[in-house]
N, C-alpha and C positions, 0 to 999 in steps of 0.2 A: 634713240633706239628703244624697243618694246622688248620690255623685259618677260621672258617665256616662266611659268608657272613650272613649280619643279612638279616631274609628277609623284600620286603621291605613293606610297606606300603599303596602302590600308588594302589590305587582301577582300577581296570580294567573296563575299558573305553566303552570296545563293549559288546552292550546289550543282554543278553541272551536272550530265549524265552520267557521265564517268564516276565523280563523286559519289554517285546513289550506290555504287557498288562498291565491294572494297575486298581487299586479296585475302582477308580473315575468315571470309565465307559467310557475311552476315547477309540477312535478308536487308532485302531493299525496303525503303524510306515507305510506308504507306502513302497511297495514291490518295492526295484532298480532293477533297468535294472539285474543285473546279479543275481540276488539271485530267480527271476523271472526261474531259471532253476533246483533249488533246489526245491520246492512247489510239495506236492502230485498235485494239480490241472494241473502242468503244465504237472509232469509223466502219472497222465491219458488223458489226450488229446493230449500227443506226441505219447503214445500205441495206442490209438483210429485211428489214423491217419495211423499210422506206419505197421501195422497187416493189415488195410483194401487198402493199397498201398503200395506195397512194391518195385516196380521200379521207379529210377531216372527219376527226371521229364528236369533234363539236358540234359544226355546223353541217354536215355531210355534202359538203361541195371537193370536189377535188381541186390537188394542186398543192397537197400538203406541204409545209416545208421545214417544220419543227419536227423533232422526235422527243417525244415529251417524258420524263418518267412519271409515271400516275402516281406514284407515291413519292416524293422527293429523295435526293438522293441525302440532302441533311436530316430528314426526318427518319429514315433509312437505308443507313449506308449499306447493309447486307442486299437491295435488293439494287442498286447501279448495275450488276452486268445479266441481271433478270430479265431476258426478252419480254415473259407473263408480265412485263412492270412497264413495257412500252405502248406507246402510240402515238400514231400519226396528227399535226396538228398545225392549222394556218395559226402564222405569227401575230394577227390580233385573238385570236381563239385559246391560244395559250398564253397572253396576257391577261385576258378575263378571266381563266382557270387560276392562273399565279394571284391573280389580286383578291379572287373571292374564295378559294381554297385552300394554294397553299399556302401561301406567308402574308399575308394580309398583313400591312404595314412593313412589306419588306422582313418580316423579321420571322425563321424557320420555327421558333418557339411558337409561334401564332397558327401553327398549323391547325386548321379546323376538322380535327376529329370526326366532329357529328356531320362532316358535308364528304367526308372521303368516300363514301359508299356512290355518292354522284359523281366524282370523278373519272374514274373509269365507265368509257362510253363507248366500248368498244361493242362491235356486235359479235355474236357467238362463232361465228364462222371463224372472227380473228383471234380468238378466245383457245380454240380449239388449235388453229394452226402453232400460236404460241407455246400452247402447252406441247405440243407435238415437237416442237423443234428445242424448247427445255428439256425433253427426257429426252431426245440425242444427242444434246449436249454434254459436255464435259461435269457442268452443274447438278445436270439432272442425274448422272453416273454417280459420285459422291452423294447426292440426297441417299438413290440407293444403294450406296455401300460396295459399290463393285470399283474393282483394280483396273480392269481392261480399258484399252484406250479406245473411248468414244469421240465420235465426231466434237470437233472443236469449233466454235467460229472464229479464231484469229487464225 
C-alpha cells in the first residue's frame, strides 16, 4: 500500500487579493514594478495608446506590439501610469532599446542617463496627443491642484 503524504500545515505566504485589503482601513500593499502590468489600469492605458499609434516609434514600420515606458518603470516609479512616459514599440525594437538604454546587463542601476534623451522617439504629433490626454486625466487634475473629478482612464 502507498502511503499518502500528510498535508502540510505551513500557511501560504503570498497574499491573496483579499489579503491586500484589511477591515482597519489601511491602504493597500504598493503595486511592484512587475505586477504594475497585470492592473486593469495599466490594460486600459496600454489600449488607449496602442489603438490610437499603432507604428514603431523605433523602427517606424507598423504592427507595434509592445507599449514601452521610455523611462523605466524601476528607474521611475512616479512615472508608470504617465501616458507622456509611453510608446509604441515592436518586440525586437524594444529589446534593442532595453539592452543599449535601459538596463544594459539586465541590471535597473545601469540605466544610461547620458543615452535617455534618445529614447523617446516619439514624433510631435504623439507628444502632443499624450500631453492632451494627461491634463484630462485624473494625474493631470492633481499636478493642477484641482478637487473636481476629471476624466479617468480606468
Amino acid at each position: 500500500m502507498k502511503m499518502r503524504k500528510e498535508p502540510s500545515l505551513k500557511r501560504n505566504t503570498n497574499p491573496t487579493k483579499m489579503e491586500r485589503y484589511s477591515n482597519s482601513g489601511q491602504m493597500r500593499k504598493p503595486i511592484r514594478d512587475k505586477e504594475v502590468y497585470q492592473t486593469k489600469q495599466w490594460r486600459t492605458l496600454r489600449k488607449e495608446v496602442m489603438t490610437r499609434w499603432t507604428a514603431c516609434v523605433w523602427c517606424g514600420q507598423g504592427g507595434a506590439e509592445i507599449c514601452d515606458h521610455i523611462i523605466p518603470v524601476q528607474v521611475d516609479p512616479s512615472k508608470k501610469w504617465d501616458i507622456r512616459n509611453l510608446q509604441p514599440m515592436h518586440r525586437h525594437c524594444h529589446q534593442e532599446k532595453t539592452n543599449t538604454i535601459d538596463a544594459p546587463s539586465s541590471q535597473p542601476l545601469n540605466y544610461r542617463h547620458d543615452l535617455a534623451h534618445t529614447a523617446d522617439r516619439r514624433p510631435q504629433a504623439m507628444k502632443d496627443w499624450a500631453e492632451d490626454m494627461y491634463q484630462h486625466s485624473i494625474y493631470g487634475a492633481m499636478d493642477r491642484g484641482e478637487d473636481d473629478e476629471p476624466v479617468t482612464f480606468c
